[in-house]
C-alpha positions as CSV (number, residue, x, y, z in Angstrom):
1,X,-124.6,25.2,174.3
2,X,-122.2,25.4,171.5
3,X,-121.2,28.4,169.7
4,X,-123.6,30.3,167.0
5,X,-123.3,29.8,163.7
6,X,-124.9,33.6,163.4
7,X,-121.8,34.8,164.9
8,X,-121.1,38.3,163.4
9,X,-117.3,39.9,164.4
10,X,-116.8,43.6,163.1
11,X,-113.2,46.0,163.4
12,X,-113.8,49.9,163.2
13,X,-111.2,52.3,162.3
14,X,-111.6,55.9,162.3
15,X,-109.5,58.2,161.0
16,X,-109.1,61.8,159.4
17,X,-110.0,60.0,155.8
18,X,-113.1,58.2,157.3
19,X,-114.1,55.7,158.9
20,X,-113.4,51.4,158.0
21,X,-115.7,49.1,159.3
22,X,-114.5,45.7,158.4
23,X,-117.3,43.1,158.8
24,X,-116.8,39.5,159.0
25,X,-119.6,36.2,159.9
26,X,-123.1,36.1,158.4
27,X,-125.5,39.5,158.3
28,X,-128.9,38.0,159.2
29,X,-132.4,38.1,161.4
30,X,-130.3,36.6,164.1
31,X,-128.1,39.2,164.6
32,X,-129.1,42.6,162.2
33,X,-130.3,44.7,165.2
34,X,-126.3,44.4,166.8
35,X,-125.4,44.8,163.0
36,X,-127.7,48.2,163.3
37,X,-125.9,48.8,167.0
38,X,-122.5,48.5,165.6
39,X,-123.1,51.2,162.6
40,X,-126.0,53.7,164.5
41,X,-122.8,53.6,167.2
42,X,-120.7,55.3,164.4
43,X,-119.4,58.9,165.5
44,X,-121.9,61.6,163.7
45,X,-119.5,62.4,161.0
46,X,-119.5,63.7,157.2
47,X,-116.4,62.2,156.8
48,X,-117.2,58.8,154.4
49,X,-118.2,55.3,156.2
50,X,-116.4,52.3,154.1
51,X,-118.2,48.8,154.6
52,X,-115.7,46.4,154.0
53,X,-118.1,43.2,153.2
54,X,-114.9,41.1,152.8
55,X,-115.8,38.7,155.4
56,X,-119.6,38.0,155.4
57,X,-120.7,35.2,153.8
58,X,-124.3,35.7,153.7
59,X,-126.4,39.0,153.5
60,X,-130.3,38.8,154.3
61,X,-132.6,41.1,153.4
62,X,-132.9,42.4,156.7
63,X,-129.2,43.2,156.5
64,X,-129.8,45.1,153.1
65,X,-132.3,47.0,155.0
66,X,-129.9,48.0,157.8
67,X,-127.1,49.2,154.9
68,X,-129.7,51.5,153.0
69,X,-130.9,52.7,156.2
70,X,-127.6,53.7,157.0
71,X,-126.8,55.4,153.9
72,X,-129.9,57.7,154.3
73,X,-128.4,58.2,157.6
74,X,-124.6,59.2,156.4
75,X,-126.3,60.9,153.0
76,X,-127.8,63.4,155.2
77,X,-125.1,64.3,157.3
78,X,-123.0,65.3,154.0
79,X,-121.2,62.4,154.3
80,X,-121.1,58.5,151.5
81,X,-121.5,55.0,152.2
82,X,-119.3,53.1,150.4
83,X,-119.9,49.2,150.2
84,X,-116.6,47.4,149.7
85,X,-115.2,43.6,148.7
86,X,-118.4,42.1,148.9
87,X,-118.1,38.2,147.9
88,X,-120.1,36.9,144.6
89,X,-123.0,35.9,147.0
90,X,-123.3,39.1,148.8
91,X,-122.8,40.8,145.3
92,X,-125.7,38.8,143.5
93,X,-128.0,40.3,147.0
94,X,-126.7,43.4,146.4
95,X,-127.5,44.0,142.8
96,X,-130.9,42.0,143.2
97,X,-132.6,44.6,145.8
98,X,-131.1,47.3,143.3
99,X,-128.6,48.5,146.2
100,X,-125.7,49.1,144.2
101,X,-127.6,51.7,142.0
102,X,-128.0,54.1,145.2
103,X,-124.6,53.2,147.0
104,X,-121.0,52.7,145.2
105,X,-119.8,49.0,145.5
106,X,-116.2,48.5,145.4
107,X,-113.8,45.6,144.8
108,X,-111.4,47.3,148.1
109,X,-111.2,49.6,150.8
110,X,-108.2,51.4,149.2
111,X,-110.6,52.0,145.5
112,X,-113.5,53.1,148.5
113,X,-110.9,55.9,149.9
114,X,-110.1,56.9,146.8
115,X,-113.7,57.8,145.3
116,X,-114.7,59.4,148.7
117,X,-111.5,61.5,148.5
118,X,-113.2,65.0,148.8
119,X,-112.5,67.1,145.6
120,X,-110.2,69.8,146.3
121,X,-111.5,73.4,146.0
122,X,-112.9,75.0,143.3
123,X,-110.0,77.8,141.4
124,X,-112.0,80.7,140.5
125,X,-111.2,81.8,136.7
126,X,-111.9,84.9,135.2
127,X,-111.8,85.6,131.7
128,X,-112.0,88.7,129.8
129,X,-114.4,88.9,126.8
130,X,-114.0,91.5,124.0
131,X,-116.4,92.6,122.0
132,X,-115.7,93.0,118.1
């Protein structure tokens, strides 16, 4: 039997800054549940999951599915999903299902670490106010 053309190949990095999941192959029926697998597998973390989309060539619908899922997922442990270098077809997917008004597309995974860079703390400032 030869090799499948539904092959899906994914690198994770995690790090104090987050955690890089670079994706490569096609996200479809055939293999979304290991696509699922690979991101529910993901260290419970509020630190920001990157998506790097670099790689895929073709995103179903049932991959879409998984990626909001996910985001709920991260969303309500404090932490963001950020989509990142997603081809023009995986693009034209992602802005038809309306996914990239609820999670942040990127053109790169070093634009991704820099928007889910946490804010430092707030200064408190204190002003007097006189009265005339």
């Amino acid at each position: 039997m030869g090799e499948s053309q539904h092959q899906l190949k994914a690198e994770v990095t995690a790090g104090a800054r987050g955690t890089d999941v670079r994706v490569s192959g096609e996200i479809d029926i055939a293999n979304v549940d290991e696509f699922r697998a690979l991101l529910w597998a993901l260290p419970p973390t509020p630190a920001p999951l990157r998506v790097d989309l670099g790689g895929v060539d073709f995103l179903s619908a049932a991959g879409v599915r998984v990626l909001v899922a996910v985001h709920l997922r991260v969303r309500a442990r404090g932490g963001q999903l950020v989509i990142c270098n997603p081809n023009a077809v995986v693009r034209r997917t992602l802005r038809a299902t309306r996914v990239n008004r609820v999670i942040p597309i990127v053109g790169s995974s070093a634009v991704a670490e820099e928007i889910t860079r946490p804010w430092p703390a707030p200064v408190a400032i204190s002003r007097q106010v006189s009265r005339i």
